[in-house]
TORPA-4810 file (N, C-alpha, C, O; in nm, 3 decimals):
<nodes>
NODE_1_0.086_-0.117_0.000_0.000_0.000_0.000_0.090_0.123_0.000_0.204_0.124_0.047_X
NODE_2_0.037_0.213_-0.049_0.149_0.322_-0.100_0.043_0.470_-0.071_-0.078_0.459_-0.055_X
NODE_3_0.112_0.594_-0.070_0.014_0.690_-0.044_-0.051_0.761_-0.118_-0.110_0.866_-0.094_X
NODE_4_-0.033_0.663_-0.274_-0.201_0.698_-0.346_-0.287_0.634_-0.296_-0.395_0.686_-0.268_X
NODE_5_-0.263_0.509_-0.273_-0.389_0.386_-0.235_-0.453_0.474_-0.086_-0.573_0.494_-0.072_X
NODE_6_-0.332_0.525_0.031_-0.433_0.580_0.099_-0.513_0.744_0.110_-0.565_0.809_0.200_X
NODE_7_-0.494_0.758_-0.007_-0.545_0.915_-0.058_-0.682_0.824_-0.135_-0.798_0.862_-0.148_X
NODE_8_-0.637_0.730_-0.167_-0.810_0.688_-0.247_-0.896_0.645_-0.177_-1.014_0.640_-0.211_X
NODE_9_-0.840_0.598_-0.038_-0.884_0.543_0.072_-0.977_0.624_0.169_-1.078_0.585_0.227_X
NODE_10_-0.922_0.734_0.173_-0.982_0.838_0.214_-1.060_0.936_0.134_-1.138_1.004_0.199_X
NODE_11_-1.055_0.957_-0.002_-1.122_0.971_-0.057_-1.269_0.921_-0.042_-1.375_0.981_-0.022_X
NODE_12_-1.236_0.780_-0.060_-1.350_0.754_-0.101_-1.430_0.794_0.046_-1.545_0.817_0.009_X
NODE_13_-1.427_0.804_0.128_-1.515_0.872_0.266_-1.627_0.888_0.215_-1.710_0.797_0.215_X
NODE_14_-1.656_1.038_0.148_-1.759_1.104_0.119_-1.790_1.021_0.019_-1.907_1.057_0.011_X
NODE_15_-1.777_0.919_-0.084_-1.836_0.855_-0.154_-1.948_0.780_-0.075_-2.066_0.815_-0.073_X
NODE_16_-1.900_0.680_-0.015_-1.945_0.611_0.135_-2.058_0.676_0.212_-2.157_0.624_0.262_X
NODE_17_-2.016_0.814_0.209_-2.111_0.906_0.273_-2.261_0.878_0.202_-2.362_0.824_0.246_X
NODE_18_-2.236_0.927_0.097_-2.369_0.929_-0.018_-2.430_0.776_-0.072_-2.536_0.741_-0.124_X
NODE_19_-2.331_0.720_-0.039_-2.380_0.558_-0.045_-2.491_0.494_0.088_-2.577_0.407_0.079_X
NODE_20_-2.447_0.580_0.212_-2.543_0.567_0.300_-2.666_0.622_0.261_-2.774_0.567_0.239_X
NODE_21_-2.640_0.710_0.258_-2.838_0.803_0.263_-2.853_0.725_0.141_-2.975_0.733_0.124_X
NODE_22_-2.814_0.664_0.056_-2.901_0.625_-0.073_-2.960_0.475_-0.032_-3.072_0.431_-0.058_X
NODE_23_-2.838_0.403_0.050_-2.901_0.323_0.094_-3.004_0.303_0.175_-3.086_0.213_0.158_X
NODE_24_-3.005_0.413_0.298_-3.163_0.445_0.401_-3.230_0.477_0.273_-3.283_0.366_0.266_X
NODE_25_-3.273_0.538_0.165_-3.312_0.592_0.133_-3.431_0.501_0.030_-3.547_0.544_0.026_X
NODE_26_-3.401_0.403_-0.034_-3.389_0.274_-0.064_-3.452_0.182_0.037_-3.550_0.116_0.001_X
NODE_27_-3.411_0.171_0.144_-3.473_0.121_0.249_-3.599_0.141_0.274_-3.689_0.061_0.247_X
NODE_28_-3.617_0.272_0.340_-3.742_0.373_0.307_-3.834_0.319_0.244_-3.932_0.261_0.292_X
NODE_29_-3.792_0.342_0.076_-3.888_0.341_-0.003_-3.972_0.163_0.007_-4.092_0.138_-0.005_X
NODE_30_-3.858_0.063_0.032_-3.892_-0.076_0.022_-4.000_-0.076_0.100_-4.111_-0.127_0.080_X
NODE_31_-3.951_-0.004_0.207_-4.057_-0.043_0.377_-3.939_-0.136_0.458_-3.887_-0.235_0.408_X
NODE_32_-3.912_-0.089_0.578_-3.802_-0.167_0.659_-3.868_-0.223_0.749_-3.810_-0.294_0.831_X
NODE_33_-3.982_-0.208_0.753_-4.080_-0.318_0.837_-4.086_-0.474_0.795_-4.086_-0.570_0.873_X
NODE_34_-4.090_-0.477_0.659_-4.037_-0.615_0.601_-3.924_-0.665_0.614_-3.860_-0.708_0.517_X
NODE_35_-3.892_-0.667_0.706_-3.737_-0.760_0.763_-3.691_-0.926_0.687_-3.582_-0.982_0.682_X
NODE_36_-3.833_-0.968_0.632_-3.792_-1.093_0.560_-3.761_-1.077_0.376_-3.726_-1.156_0.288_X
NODE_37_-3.794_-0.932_0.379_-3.752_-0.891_0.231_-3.582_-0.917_0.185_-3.479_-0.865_0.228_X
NODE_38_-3.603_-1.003_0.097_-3.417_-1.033_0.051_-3.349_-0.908_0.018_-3.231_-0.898_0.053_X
NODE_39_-3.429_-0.770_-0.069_-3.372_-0.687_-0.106_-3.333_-0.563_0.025_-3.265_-0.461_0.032_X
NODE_40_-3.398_-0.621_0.094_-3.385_-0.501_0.202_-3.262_-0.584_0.322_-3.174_-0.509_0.366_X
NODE_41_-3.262_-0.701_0.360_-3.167_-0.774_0.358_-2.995_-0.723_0.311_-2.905_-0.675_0.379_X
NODE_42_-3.003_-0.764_0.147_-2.898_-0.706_0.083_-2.833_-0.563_0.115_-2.719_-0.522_0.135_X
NODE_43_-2.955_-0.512_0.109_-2.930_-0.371_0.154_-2.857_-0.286_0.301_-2.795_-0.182_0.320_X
NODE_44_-2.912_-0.410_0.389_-2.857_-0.386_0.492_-2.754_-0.423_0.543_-2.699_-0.380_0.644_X
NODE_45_-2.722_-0.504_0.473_-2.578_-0.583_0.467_-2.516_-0.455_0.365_-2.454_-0.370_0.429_X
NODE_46_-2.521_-0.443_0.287_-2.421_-0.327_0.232_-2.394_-0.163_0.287_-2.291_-0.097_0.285_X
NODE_47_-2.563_-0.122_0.348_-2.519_-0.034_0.488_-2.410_-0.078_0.580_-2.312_-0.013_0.615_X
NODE_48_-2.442_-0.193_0.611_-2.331_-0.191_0.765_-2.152_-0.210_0.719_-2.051_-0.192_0.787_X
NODE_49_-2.168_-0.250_0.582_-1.990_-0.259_0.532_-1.968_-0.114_0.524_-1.852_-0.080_0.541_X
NODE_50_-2.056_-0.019_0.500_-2.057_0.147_0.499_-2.027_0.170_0.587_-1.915_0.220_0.586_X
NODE_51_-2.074_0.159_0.686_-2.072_0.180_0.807_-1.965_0.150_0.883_-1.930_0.207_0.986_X
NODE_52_-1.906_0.042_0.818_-1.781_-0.010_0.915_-1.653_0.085_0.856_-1.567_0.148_0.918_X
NODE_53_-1.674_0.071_0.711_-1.564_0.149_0.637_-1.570_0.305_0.718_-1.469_0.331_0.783_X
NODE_54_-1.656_0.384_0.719_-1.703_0.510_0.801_-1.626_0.542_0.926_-1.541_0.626_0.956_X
NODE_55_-1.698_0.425_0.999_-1.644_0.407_1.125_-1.464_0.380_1.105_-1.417_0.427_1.208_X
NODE_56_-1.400_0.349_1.057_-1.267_0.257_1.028_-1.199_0.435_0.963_-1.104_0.483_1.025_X
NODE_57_-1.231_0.478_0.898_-1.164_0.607_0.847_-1.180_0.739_0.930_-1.120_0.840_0.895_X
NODE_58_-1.240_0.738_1.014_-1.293_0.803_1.109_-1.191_0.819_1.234_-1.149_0.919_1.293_X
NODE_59_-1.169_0.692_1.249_-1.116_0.644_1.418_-0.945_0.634_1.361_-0.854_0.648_1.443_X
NODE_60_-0.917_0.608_1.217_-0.772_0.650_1.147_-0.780_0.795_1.175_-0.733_0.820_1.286_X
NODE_61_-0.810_0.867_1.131_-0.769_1.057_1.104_-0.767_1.006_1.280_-0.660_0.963_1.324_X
NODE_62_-0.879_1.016_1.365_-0.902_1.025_1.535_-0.737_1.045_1.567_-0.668_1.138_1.610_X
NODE_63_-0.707_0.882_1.514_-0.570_0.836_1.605_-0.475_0.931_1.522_-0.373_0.881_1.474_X
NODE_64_-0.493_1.018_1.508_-0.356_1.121_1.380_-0.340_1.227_1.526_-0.426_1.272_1.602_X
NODE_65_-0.210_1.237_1.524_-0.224_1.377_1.635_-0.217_1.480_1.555_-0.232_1.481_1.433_X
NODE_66_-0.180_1.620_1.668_-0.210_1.731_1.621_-0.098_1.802_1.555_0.003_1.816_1.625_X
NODE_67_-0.095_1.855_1.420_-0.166_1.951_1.343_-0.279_1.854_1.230_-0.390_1.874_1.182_X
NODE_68_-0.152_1.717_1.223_-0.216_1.626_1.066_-0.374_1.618_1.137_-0.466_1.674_1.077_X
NODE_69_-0.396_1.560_1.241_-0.564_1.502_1.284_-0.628_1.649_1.202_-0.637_1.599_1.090_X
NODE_70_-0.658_1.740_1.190_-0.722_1.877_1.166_-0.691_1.874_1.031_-0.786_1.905_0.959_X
NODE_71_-0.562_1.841_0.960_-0.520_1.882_0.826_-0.681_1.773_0.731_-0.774_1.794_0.653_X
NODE_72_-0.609_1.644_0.820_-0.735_1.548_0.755_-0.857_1.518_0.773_-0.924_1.437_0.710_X
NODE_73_-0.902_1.611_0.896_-1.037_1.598_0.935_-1.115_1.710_0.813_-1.206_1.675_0.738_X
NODE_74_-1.062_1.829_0.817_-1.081_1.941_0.704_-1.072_1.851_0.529_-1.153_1.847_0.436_X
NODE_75_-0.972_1.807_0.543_-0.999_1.751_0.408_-1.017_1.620_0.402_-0.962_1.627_0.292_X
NODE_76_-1.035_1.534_0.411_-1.155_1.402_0.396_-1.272_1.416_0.465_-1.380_1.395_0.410_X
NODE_77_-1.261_1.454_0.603_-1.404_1.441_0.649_-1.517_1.550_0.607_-1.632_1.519_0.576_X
NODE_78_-1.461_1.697_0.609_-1.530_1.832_0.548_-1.531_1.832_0.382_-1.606_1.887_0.302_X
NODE_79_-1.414_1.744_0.366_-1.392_1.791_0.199_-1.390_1.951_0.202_-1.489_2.019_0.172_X
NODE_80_-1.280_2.000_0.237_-1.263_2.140_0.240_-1.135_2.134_0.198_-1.048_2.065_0.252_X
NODE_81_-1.111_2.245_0.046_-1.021_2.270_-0.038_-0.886_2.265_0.046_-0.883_2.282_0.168_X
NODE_82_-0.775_2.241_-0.033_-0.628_2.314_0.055_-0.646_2.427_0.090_-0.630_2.455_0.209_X
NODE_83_-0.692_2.543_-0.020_-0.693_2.678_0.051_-0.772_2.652_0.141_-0.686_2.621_0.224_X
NODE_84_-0.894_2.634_0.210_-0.984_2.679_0.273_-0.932_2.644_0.430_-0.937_2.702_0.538_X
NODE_85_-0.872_2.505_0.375_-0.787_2.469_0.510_-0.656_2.549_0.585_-0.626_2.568_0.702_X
NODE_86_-0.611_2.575_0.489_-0.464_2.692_0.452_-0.520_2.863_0.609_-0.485_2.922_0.711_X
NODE_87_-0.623_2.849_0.505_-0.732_2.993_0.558_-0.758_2.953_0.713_-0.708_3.016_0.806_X
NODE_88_-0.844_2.836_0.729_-0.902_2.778_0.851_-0.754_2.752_0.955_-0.778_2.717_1.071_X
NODE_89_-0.688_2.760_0.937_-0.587_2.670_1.028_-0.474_2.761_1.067_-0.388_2.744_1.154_X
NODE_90_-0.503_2.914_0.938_-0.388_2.982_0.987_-0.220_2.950_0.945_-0.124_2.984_1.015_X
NODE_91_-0.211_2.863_0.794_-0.080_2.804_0.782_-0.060_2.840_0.641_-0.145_2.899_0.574_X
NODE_92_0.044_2.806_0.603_0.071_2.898_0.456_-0.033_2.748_0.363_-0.062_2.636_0.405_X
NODE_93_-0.054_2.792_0.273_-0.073_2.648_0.147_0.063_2.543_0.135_0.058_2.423_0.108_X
NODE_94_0.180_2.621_0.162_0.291_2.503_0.141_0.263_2.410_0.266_0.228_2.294_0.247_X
NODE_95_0.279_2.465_0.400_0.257_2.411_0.488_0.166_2.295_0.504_0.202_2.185_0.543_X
NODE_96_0.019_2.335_0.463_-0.080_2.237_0.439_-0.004_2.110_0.386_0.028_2.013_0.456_X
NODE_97_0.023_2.125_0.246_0.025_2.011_0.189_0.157_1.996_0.234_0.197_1.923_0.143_X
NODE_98_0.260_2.012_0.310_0.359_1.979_0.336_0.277_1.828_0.479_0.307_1.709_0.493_X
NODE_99_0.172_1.917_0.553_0.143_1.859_0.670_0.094_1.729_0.588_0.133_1.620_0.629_X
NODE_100_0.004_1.734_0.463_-0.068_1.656_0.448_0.036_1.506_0.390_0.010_1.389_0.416_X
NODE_101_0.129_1.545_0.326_0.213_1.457_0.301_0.295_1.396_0.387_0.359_1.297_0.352_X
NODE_102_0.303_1.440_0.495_0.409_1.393_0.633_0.274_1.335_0.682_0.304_1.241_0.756_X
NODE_103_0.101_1.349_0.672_0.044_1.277_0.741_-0.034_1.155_0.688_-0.084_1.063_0.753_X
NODE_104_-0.033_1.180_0.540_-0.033_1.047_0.485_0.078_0.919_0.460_0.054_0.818_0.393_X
NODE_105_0.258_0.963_0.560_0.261_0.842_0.606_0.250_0.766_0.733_0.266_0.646_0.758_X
NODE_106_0.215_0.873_0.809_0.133_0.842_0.930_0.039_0.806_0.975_0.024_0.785_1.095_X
NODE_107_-0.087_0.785_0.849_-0.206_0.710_0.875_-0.194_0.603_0.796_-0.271_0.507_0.800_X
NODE_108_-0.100_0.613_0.725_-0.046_0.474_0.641_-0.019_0.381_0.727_-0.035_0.260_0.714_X
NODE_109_0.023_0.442_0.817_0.101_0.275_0.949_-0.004_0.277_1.025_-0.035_0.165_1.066_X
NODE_110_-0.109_0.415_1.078_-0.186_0.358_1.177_-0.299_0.270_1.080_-0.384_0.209_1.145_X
NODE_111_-0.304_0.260_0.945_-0.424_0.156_0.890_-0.337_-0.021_0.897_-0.385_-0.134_0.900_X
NODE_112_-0.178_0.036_0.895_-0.114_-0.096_0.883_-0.114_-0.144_1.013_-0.110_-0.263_1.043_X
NODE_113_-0.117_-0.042_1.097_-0.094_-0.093_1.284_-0.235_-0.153_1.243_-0.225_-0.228_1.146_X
NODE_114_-0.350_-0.141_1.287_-0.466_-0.187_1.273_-0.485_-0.332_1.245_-0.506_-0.430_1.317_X
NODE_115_-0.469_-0.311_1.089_-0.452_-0.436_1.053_-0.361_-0.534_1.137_-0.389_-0.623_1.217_X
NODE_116_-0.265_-0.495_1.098_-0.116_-0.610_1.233_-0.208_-0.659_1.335_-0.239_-0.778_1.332_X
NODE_117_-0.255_-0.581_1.425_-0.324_-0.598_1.541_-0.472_-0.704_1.536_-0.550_-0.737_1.625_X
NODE_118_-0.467_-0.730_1.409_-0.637_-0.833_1.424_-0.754_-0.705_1.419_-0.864_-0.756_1.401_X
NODE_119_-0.762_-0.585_1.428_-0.831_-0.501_1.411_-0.892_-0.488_1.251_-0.811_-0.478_1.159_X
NODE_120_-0.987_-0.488_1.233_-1.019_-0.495_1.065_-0.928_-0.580_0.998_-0.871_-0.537_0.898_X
NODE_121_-0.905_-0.706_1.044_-0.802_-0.746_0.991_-0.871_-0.826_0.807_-0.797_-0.859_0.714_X
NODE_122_-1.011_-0.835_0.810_-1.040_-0.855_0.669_-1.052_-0.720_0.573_-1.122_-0.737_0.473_X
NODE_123_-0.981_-0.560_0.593_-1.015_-0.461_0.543_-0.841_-0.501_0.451_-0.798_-0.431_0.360_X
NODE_124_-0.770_-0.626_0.507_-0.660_-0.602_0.418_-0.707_-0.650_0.259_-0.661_-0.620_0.148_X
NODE_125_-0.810_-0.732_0.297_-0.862_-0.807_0.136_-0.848_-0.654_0.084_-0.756_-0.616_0.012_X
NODE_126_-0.970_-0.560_0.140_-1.006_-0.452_0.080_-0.897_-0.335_0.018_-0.928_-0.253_-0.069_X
NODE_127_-0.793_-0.344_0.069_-0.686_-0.262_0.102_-0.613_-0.318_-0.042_-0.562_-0.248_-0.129_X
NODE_128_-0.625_-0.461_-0.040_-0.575_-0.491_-0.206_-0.632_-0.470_-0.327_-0.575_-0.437_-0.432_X
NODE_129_-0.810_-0.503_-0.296_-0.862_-0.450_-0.375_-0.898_-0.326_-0.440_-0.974_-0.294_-0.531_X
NODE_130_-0.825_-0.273_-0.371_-0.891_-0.114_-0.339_-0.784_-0.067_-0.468_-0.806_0.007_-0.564_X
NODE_131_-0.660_-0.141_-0.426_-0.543_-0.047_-0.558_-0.595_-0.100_-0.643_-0.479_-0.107_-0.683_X
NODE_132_-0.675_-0.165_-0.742_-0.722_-0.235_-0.877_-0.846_-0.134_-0.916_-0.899_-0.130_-1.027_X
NODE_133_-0.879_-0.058_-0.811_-1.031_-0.001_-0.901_-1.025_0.141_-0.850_-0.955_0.196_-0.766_X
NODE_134_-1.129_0.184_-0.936_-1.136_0.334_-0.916_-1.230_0.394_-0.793_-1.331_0.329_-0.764_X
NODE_135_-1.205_0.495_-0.733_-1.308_0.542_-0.616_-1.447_0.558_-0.652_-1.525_0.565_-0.556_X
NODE_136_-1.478_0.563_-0.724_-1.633_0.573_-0.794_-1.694_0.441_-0.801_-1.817_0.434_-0.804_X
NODE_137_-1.637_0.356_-0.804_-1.713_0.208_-0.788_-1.673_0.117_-0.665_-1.684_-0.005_-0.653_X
NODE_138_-1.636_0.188_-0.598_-1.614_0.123_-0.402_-1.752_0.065_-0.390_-1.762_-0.049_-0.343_X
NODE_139_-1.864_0.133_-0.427_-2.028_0.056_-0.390_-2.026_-0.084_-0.418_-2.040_-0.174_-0.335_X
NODE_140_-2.009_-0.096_-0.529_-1.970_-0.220_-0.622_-1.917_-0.302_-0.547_-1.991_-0.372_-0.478_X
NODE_141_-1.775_-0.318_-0.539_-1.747_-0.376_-0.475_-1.674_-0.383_-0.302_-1.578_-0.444_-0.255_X
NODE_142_-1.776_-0.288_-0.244_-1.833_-0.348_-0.100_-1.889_-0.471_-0.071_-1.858_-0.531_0.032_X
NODE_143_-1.986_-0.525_-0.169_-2.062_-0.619_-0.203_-1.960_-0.768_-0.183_-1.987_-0.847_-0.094_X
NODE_144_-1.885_-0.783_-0.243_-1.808_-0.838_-0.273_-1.701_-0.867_-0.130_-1.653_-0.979_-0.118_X
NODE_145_-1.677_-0.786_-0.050_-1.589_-0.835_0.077_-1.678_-0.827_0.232_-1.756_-0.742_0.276_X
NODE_146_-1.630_-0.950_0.285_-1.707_-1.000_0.386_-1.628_-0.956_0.498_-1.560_-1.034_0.565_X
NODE_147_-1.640_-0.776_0.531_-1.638_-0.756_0.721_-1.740_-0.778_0.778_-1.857_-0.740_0.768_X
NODE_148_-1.644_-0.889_0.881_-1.766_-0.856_0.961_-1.755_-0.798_1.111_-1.857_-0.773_1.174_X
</nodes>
């Protein structure tokens, strides 16, 4: 894993994001009162891999200390530009992306500590799969890997 794979990794966040509400959303419309419905089933099984991924990118930036935790909370979790972060934080633009590159190899080891540790330890399937495809089809294949 290298620090495009975890720039796509984090990327994809807000993809994930919009994959939830579409999935409640979907839900909704089925009726979630039907609990023996296969499609609503499916569905909920592909919420909670959302959910875990969510949770799992979340509690990475968490464990980042301080300045990177803020550099990457602003930009993966806000999706807020370099400048805006630059602006918000009070640091030049070099600085930013200087922070952001000294902190993408620092969440690089805390996703590898993780893993090591038995923690998400089936997100390494994902972690391989992840360098083969593009961030726009993570929905896709969520489907496809079994956290549980």
């Amino acid at each position: 894993m290298n620090d495009i794979t975890v720039k796509k990794i984090l990327n994809s966040y807000k993809h994930e994001k919009l994959l939830i509400l579409s999935l409640n959303k979907e839900i909704e419309k089925i009726g979630s009162f039907d609990l023996t419905n296969e499609k609503i089933k499916k569905l909920q099984k592909e919420l909670n891999h959302s959910n875990k991924f969510i949770k799992f990118i979340e509690e990475s930036i968490d464990n980042l200390s301080q300045p990177y935790k803020n550099v990457f909370y602003f930009r993966y979790i806000k999706n807020f530009s370099y400048e805006r972060i630059s602006f918000d934080m009070n640091y030049s633009i070099q600085r930013i992306y200087q922070l952001h590159k000294e902190g993408l190899k620092k969440i690089h080891g805390i996703i590898q500590e993780n893993i090591k540790f038995g923690q998400w330890n089936k997100l390494q399937g994902f972690i391989a799969m992840f360098e083969t495809i593009i961030v726009g089809t993570i929905h896709k294949t969520l489907n496809k890997i079994n956290i549980k």
